[in-house]
C-alpha positions in Angstrom: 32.1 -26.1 -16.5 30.3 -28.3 -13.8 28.2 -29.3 -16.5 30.9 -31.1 -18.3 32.6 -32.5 -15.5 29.6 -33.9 -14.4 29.3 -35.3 -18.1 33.1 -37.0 -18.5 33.0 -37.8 -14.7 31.1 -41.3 -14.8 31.5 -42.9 -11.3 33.6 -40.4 -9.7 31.0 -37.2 -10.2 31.3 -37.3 -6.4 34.6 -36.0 -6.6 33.2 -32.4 -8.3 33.1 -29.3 -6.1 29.5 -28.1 -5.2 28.8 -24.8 -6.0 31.5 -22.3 -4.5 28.6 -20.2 -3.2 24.0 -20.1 -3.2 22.8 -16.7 -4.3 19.8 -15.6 -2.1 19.7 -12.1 -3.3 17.0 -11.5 -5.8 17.4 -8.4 -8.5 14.6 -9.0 -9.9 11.5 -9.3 -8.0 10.7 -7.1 -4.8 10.1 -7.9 -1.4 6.4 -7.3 -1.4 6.3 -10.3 -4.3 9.3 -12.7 -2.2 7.7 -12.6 0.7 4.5 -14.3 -0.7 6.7 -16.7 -2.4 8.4 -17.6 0.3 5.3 -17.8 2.2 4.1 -20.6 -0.5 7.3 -22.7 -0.4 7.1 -22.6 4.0 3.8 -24.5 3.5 5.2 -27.2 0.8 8.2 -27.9 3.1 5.9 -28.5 6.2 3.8 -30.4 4.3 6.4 -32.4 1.9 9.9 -32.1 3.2 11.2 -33.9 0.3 9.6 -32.0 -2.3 12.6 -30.3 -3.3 16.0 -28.4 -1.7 15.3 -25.9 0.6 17.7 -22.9 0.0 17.7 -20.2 2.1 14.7 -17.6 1.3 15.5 -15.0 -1.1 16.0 -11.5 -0.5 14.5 -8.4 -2.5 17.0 -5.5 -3.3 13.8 -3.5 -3.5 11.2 -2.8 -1.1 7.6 -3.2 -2.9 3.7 -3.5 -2.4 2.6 -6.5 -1.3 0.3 -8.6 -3.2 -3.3 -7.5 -3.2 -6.5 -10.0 -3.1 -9.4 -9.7 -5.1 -12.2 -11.8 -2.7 -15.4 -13.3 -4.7 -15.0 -10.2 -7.5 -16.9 -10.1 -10.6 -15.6 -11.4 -14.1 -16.7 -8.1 -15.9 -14.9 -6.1 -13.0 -12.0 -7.9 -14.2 -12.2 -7.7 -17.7 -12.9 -4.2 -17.2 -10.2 -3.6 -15.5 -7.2 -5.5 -17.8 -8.9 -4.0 -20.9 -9.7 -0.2 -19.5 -7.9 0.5 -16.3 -4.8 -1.7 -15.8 -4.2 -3.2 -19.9 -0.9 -5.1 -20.1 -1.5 -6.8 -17.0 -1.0 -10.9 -17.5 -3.8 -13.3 -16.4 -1.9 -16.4 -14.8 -4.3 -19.1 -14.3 -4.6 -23.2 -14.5 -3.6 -24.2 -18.5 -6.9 -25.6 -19.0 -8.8 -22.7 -18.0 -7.0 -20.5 -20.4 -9.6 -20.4 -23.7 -12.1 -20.4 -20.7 -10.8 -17.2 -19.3 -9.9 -15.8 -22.5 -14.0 -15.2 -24.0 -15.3 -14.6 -20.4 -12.8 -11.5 -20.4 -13.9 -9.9 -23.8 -11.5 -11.9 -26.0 -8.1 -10.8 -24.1 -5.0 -12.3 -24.9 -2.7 -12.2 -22.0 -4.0 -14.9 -20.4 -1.7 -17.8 -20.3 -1.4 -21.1 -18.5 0.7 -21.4 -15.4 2.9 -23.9 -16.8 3.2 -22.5 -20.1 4.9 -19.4 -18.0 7.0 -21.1 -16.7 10.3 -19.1 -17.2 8.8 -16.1 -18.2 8.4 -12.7 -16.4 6.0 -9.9 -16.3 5.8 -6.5 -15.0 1.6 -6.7 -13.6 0.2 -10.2 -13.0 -3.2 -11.8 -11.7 -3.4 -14.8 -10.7 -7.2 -15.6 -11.4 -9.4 -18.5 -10.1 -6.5 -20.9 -8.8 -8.2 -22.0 -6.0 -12.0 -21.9 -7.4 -10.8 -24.1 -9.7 -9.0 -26.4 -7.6 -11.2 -30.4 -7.7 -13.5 -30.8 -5.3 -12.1 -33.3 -3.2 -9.1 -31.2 -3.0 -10.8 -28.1 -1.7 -10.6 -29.2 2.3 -7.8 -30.7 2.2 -6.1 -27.4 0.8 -7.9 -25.5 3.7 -6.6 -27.3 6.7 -3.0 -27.4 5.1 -3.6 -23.3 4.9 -5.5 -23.2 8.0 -2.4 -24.8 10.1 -4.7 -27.9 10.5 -3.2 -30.7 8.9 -1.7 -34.2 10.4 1.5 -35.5 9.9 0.5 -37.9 7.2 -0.8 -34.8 4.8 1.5 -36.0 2.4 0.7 -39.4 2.1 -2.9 -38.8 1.7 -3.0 -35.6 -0.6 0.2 -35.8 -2.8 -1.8 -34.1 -5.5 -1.1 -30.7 -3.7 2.1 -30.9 -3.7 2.3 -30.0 -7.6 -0.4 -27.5 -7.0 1.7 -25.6 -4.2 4.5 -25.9 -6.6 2.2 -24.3 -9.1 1.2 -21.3 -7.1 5.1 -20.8 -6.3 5.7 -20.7 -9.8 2.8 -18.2 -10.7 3.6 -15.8 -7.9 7.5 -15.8 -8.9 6.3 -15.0 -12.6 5.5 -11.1 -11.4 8.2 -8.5 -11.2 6.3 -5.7 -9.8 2.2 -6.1 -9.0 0.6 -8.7 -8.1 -3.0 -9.8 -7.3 -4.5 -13.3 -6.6 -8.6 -13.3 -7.6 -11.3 -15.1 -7.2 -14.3 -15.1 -8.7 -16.7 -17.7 -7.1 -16.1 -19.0 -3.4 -14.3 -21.9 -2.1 -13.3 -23.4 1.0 -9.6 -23.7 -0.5 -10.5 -19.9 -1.6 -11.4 -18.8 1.5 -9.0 -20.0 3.7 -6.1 -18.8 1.3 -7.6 -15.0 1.9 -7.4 -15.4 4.8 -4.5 -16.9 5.6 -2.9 -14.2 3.3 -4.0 -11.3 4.7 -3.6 -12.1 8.3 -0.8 -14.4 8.7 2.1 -12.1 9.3 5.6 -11.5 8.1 8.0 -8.8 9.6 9.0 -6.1 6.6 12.5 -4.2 6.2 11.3 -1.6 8.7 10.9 -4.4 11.2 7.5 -4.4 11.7 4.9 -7.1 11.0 2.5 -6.7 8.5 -0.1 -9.4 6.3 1.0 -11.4 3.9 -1.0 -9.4 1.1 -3.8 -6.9 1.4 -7.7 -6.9 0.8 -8.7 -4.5 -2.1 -12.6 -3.4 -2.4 -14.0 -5.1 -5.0 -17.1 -2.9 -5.7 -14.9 0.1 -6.4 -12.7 -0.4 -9.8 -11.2 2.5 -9.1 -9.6 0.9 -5.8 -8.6 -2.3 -8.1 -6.3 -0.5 -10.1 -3.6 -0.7 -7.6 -2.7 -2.5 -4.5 -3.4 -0.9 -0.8 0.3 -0.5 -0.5 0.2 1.0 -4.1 -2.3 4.0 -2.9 -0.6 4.0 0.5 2.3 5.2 -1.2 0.9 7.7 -3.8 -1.2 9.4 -0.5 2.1 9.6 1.0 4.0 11.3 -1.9 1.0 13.6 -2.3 0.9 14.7 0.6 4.9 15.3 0.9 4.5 17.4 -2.6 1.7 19.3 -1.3 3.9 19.9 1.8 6.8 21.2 -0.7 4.3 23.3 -2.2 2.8 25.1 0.1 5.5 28.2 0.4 4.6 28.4 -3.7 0.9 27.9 -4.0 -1.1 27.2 -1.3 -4.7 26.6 -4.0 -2.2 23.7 -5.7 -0.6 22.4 -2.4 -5.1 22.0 -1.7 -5.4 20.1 -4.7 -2.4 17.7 -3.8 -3.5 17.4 0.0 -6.8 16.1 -1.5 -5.6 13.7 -3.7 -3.3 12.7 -0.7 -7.0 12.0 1.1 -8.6 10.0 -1.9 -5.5 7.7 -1.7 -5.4 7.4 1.6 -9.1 6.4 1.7 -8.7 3.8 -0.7 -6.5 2.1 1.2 -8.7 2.5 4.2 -5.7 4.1 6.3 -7.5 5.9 8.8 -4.8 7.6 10.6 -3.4 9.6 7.7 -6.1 10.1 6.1 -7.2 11.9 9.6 -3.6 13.4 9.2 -4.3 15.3 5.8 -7.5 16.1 6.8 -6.8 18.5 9.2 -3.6 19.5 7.6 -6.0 20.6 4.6 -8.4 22.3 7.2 -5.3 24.7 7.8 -4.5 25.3 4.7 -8.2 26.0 4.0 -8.2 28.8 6.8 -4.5 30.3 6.2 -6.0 30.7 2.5 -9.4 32.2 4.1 -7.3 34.2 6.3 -4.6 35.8 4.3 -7.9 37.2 1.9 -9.9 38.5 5.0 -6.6 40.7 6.3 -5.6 41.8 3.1 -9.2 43.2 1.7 -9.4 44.4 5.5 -6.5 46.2 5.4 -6.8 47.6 1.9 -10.9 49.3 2.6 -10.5 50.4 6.1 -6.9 52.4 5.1 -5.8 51.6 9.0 -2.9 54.2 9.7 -2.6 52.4 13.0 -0.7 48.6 12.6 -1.6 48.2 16.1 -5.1 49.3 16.7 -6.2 46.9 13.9 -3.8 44.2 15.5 -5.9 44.5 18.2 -9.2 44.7 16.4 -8.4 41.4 14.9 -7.4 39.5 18.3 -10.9 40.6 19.5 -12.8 38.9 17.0 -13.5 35.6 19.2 -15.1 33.4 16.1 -11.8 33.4 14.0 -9.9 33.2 16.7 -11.8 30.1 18.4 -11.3 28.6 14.8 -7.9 29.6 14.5 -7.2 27.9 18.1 -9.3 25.1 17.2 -7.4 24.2 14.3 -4.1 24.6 16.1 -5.6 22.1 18.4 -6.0 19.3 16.1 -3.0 20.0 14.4 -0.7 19.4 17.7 -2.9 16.3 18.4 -1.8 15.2 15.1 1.9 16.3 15.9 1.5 17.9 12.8 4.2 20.5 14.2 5.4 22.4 10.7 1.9 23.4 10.1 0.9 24.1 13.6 4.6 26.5 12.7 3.1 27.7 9.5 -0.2 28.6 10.7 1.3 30.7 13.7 4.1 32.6 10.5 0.9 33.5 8.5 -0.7 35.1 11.0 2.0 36.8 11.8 3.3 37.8 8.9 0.1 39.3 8.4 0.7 41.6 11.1 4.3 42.3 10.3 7.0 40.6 11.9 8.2 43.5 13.4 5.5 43.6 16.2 6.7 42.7 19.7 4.6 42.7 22.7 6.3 42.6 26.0 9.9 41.7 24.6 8.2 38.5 22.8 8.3 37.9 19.1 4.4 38.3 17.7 4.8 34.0 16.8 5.0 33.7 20.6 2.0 36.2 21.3 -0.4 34.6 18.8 0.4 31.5 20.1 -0.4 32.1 23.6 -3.7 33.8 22.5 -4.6 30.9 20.3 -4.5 28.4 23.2 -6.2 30.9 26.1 -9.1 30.7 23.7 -8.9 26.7 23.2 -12.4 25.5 24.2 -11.6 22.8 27.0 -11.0 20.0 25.1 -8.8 17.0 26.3 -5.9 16.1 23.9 
């Protein structure tokens, strides 16, 4: 409708309302991919306040991983990866690189020019060899306007990277879910946009601050096929299913606790890989334990619960392991399993042993810690 007034208007367009209201909610890309984005336009409008209307920065309905960065990787990593690992995923890149791109990658076909995207979307998208390919003269310039080192008159001397930020706006808004920025070969412009990426900071939906994107290892393809958030995520929801588990199948919650370990390790998260570690230790003895007691039980014949209670409370080498592991557990405030550790050796004993008006939970646990080799926690 604005449209045709504007049309039959002439002179007097003036008089047509603006638009009743600007939509900064985006339903289609997530945070993880906005924030980048948004990241990209702060540095044109610094650089070129007039470049274009600056609307308010757009919001993602959906949380999401943020972008990952492939540093100085290999072509045939890459080609590996979009024709084996990851195959739909869309090579963005410069228009004239395009045929380029397409024989160094085997012959694949989703690689298109940035500009011929333009209005298109995809689900997994890398943006390969932007800056690499950036001219020469252009390669400094691009690192001080990353680098926060520009002077004021950065847009009278280098308007040429104007378009190009324009460019890399439009490439990163192509994605809908995963993104990566790669680079093959090094360059100052390269260089500084790693790391300006990955430790420039913007605060996330939980309120904490985290980088712009995250480094992947490039000599593991494994590692490529998703981003650090990505593996973050699928250690976490391991680990939670193995949790779930447990009561069932202890052997499967194992298997699920290690995969939660190998994810975690990819994304070189330290603390929860430590975490599952230990929380797999437990598991590992509970398993070890519940066999010892029962074939125990079943060749000795014991008539008497409590003389073979007590046999088992003198035997200082499971103990000191049981105690140890309760140890690290409560270090780790891992408090259900330091719970479920203390129930399976008791139930192991029956629950209907008391000693001194205490429930056998309470006993065991006061054993377990006099035998706790001094160890500060």
């Amino acid at each position: 409708i604005r449209s045709v007034g504007y049309h039959i208007a002439g002179e007097y367009r003036h008089l047509i309302p603006q638009k009743p209201k600007v939509v900064n909610m985006n339903f289609r890309s997530h945070a993880g991919i906005l924030n980048a984005a948004a990241a990209i336009l702060g540095k044109m409008f610094n650089a070129f306040p007039d470049s274009a209307k600056q609307l308010g920065k757009d919001d993602g309905v959906f949380k999401g991983p943020r972008p990952g960065v492939f540093n100085k990787v290999k072509m045939d990593l890459i080609s590996s990866l979009v024709n084996e690992k990851r195959k739909g995923t869309v090579i963005l890149t410069h228009d004239r690189n395009v045929k380029k791109l397409q024989d160094e990658l085997g012959g694949y076909q989703l690689v298109y020019g940035i500009r011929a995207a333009k209005g298109l979307e995809f689900k997994n998208v890398i943006v390969l060899d932007f800056f690499n390919s950036l001219p020469q003269e252009l390669q400094k310039p691009w690192r001080e306007l990353l680098l926060e080192r520009s002077t004021e008159d950065f847009c009278m001397n280098f308007p040429e990277v104007e378009g190009q930020l324009k460019l890399l706006y439009t490439a990163v808004t192509r994605c809908i879910e995963t993104l990566f920025f790669a680079e093959t070969t090094a360059s100052l412009s390269g260089a500084a946009f790693v790391r300006w990426m990955t430790t420039t900071s913007v605060t996330s939906s939980q309120g904490d601050d985290q980088p712009i994107a995250t480094l992947n290892n490039i000599t593991n393809i494994e590692n490529m096929t998703m981003t650090q958030d990505e593996w973050l995520a699928a250690g976490i929801a391991n680990a939670d299913a193995a949790e779930a588990e447990e009561s069932n199948d202890l052997f499967s919650a194992q298997s699920l606790m290690q995969k939660a370990i190998f994810s975690f390790d990819q994304c070189s998260n330290n603390e929860f890989s430590s975490k599952a570690k230990i929380h797999l230790e437990s598991m590992r003895f509970r398993e070890k334990f519940s066999s010892l007691t029962d074939s125990s039980k079943k060749s000795a014949m014991i008539q008497d619960e409590a003389v073979f209670i007590q046999k088992l409370l003198n035997d200082d080498s499971m103990w000191q392991e049981a105690a140890i592991i309760m140890g690290k557990l409560l270090e780790k405030n891992l408090l259900s399993e330091a719970f479920r550790l203390c129930k399976d050796l008791q139930l192991h004993f029956k629950t209907v042993y008391k000693k001194e008006g205490k429930e056998m939970s309470s006993v065991l646990l006061c054993e377990l810690m006099n035998k706790i080799p001094e160890v500060e926690y």
